[in-house]
C-alpha positions as CSV (number, residue, x, y, z in Angstrom):
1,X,-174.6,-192.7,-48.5
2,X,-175.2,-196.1,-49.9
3,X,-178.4,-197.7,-50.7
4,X,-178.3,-200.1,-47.9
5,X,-177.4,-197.3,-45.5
6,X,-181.2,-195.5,-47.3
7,X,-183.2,-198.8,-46.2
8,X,-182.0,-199.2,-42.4
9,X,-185.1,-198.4,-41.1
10,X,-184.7,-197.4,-36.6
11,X,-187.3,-198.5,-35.1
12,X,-189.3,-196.0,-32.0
13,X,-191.0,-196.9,-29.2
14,X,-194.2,-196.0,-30.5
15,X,-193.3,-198.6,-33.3
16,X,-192.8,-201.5,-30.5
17,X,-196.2,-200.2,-28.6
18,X,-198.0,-200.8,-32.3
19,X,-196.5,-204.2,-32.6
20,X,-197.7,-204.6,-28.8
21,X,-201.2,-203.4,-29.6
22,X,-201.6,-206.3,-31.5
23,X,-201.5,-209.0,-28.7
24,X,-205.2,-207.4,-28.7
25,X,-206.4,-210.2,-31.5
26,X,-204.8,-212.8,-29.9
27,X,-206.8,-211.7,-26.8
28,X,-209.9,-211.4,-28.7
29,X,-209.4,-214.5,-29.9
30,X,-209.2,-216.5,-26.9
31,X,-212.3,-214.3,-25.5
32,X,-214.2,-215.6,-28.4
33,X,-213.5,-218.9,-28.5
34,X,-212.9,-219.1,-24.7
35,X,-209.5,-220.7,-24.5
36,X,-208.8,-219.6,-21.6
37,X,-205.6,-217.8,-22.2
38,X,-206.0,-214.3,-21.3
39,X,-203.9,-215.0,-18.3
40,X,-201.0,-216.2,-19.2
41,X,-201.3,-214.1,-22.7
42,X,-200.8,-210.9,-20.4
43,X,-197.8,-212.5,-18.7
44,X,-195.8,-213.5,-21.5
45,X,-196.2,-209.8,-23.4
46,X,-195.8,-207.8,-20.4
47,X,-192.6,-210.0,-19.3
48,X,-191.4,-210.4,-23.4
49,X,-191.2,-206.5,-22.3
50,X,-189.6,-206.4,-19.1
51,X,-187.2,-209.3,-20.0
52,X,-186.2,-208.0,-23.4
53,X,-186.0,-204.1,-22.1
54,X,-183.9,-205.3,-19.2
55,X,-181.1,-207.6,-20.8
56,X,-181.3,-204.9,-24.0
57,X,-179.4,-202.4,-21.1
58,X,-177.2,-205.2,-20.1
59,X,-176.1,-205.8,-23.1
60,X,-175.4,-202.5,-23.8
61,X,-173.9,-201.9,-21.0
62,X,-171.3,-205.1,-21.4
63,X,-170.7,-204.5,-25.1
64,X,-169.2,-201.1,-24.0
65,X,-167.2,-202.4,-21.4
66,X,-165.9,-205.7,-23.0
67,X,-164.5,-207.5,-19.5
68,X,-163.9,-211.3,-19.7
69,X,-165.0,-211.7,-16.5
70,X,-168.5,-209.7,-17.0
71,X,-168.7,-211.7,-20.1
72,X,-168.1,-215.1,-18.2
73,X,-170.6,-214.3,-15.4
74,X,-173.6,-213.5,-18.2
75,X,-172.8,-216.5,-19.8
76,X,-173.1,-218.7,-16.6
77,X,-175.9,-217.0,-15.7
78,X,-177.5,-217.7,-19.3
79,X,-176.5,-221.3,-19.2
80,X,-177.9,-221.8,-15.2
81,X,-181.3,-220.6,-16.4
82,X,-181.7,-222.7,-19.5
83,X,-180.5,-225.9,-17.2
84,X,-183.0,-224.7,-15.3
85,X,-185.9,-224.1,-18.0
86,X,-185.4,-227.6,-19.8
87,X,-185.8,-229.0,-16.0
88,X,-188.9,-227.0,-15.1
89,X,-190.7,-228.6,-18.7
90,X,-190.3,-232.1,-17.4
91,X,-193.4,-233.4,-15.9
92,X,-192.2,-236.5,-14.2
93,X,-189.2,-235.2,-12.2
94,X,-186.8,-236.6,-10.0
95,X,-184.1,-236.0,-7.3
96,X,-180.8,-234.8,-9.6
97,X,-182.8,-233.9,-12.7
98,X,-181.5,-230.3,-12.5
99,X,-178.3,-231.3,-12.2
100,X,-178.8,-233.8,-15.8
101,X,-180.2,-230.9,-17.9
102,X,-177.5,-228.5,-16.4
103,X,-174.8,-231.0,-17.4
104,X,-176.6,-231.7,-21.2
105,X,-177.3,-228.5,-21.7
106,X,-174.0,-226.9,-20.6
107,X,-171.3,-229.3,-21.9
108,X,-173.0,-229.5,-25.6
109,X,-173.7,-225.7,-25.8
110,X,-170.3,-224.6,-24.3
111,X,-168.4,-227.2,-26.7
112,X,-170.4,-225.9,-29.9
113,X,-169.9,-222.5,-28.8
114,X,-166.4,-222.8,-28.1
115,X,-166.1,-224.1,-31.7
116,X,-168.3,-221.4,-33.1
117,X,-166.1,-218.9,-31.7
118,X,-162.2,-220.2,-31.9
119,X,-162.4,-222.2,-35.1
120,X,-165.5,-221.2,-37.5
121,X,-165.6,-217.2,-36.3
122,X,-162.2,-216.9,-35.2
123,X,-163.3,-214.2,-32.9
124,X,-160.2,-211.9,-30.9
125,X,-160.6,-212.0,-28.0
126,X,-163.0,-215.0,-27.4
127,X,-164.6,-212.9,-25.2
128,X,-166.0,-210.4,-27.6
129,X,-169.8,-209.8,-26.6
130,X,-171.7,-209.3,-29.1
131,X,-170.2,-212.3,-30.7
132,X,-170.3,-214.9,-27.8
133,X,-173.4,-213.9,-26.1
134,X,-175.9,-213.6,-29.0
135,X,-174.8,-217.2,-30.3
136,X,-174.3,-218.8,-27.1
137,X,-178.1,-217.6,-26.4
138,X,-179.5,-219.2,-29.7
139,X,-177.9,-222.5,-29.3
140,X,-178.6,-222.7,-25.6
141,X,-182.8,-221.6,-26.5
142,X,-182.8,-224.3,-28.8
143,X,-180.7,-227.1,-27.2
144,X,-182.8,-226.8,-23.8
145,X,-186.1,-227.2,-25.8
146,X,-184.7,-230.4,-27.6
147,X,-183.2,-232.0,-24.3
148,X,-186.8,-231.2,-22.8
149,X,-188.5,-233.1,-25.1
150,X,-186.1,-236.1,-25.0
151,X,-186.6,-236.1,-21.0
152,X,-190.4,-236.1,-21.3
153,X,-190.5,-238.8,-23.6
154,X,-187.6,-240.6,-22.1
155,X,-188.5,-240.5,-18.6
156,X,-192.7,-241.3,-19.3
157,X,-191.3,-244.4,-21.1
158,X,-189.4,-246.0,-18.6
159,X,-192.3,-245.5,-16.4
160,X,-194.7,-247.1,-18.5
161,X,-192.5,-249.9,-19.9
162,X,-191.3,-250.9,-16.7
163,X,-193.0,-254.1,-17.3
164,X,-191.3,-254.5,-20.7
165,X,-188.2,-253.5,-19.5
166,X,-187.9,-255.7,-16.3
167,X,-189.2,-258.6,-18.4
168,X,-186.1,-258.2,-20.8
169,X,-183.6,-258.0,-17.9
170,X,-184.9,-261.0,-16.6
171,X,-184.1,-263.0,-20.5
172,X,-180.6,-261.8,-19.9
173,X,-180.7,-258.7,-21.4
174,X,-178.3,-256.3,-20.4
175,X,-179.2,-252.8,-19.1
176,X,-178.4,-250.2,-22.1
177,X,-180.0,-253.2,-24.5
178,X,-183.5,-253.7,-22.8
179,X,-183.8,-249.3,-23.1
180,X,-182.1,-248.6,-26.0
181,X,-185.7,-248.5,-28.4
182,X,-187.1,-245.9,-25.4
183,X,-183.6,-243.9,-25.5
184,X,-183.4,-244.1,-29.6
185,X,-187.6,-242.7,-29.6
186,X,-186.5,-239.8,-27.4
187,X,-183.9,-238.4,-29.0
188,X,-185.7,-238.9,-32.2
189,X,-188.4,-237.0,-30.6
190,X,-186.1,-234.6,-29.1
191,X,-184.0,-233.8,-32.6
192,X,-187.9,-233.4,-34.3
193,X,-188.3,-229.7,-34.2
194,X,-184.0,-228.8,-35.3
195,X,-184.8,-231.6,-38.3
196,X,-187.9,-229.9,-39.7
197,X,-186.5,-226.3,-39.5
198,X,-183.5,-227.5,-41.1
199,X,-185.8,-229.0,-43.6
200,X,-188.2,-225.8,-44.5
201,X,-185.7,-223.2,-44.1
202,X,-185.1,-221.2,-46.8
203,X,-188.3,-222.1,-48.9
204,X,-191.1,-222.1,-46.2
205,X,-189.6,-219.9,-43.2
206,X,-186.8,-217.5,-43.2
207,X,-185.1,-217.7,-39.4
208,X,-185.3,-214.4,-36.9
209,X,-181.1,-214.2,-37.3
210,X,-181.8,-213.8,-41.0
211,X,-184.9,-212.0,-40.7
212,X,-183.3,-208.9,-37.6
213,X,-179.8,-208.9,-40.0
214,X,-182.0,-208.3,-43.6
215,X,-184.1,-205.9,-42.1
216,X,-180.8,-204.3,-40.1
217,X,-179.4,-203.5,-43.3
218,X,-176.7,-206.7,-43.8
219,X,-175.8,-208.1,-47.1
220,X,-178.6,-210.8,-47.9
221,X,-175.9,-213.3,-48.9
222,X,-174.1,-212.6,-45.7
223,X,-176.8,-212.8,-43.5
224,X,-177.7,-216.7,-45.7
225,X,-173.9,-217.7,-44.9
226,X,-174.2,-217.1,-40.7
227,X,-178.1,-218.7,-40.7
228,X,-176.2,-221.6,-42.2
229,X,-173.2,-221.8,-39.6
230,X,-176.0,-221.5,-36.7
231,X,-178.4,-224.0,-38.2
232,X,-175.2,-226.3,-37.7
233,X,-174.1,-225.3,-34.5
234,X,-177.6,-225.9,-33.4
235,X,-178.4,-229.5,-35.1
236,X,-174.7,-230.5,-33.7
237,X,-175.4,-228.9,-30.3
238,X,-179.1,-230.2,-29.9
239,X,-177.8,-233.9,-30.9
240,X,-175.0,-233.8,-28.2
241,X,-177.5,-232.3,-25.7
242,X,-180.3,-235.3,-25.9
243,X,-177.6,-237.5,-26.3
244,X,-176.0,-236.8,-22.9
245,X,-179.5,-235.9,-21.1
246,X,-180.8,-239.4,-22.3
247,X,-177.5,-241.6,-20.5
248,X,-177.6,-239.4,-17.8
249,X,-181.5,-240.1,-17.2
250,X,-180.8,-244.2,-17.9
251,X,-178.1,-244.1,-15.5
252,X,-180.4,-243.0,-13.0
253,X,-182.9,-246.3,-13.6
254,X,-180.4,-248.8,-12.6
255,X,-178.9,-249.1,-9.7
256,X,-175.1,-250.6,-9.3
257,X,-176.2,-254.3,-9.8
258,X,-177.9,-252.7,-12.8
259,X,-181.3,-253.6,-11.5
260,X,-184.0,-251.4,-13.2
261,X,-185.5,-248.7,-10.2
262,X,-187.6,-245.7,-11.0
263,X,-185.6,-242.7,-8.6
């Protein structure tokens, strides 16, 4: 047996209720300086539970099987919800936003997938679970938070530039010119949180796909090379993704005689 095969460590359930047990600070915490968080404290754990527990015996379940089509339906499932997450953290909605985060978040994540898996990975088949799934999921968690943020901002600056805006349109400005400094600003904004973890990483925080494959047992220089490859795939996808979000949420300010409206 070799070294690394001595320091896999497997973790019990009585190791995961240990780790739970210490949500009980974070709930003392919030007691003491009333932050009013106990609610939604006990939510998150119990559902980080349930959630976690209950895709761990999906998984499982698929990775045994290995069916394109089970595969396939996951993945359309995983994408459906994050088009639906990014659209739920927008506070100034409107009719078709669903339909704009779907389409941002599904056409940069599939794309960067697609190249993940046929020309970096070079995974056979393509439809190889524990490959697709896993990295599908990590682009699609972080591309849904950045298109989020680039809707918020986007779609409260319209609103309160309207003046601005209008005003520009009426010096002759076209459309995309008289919202291109709101558009630029949100994706800025948007790309903020990929550009400081690309930033840090390494000297200041070590990511959770490095972190889970050190602690499983991988080689250390192995586990460096694939953080690399997804810290790419995720700038790359998350640019894409408030990219598209942002023209789809300016096309639906102007109207066919590209008059500014807010939908």
């Amino acid at each position: 047996m070799s070294d690394t095969d001595d320091m896999q460590m497997v973790l019990t359930y009585g190791d995961v209720a240990l780790a739970s047990s210490l949500i009980l600070i974070v709930l003392l915490v919030s007691w003491q300086l009333r932050l009013h968080l106990t609610k939604i404290l006990l939510t998150a754990a119990i559902r980080t539970v349930v959630q976690l527990s209950f895709i761990g015996l999906i998984l499982a379940w698929i990775f045994a099987r290995e069916q394109w089509y089970e595969v396939l339906l996951i993945l359309t499932i995983m994408t459906l919800i994050a088009g639906s997450a990014a659209k739920n953290r927008v506070k100034r909605s409107y009719k078709g936003l669903f339909t704009d985060t779907f389409i941002a978040v599904s056409t940069s994540a599939v794309f960067v997938t697609a190249i993940a898996i046929l020309i970096i990975l070079r995974v056979q088949p393509w439809y190889t679970p524990q490959f697709i799934i896993p990295i599908l999921g990590l682009i699609l968690g972080n591309s849904l938070t950045a298109i989020s943020l680039t809707s918020n901002q986007l779609i409260e600056s319209f609103h309160e530039q309207r003046g601005r805006i209008e005003m520009m349109l009426s010096l002759s400005a076209r459309p995309f010119e008289a919202v291109h400094e709101p558009i630029r600003a949100a994706i800025i904004n948007g790309m903020t949180p990929t550009l400081n973890s690309m930033l840090v990483v390494g000297i200041v925080s070590l990511p959770g796909m490095m972190t889970g494959q050190i602690l499983a047992g991988a080689d250390p220089t192995q586990a460096v090379r694939y953080q690399i490859v997804t810290m790419f795939l995720i700038c790359v996808s998350s640019t894409l993704g408030c990219t598209i979000n942002a023209l789809l949420i300016y096309r639906r300010f102007f109207n066919k005689k590209h008059q500014f409206i807010l939908p």
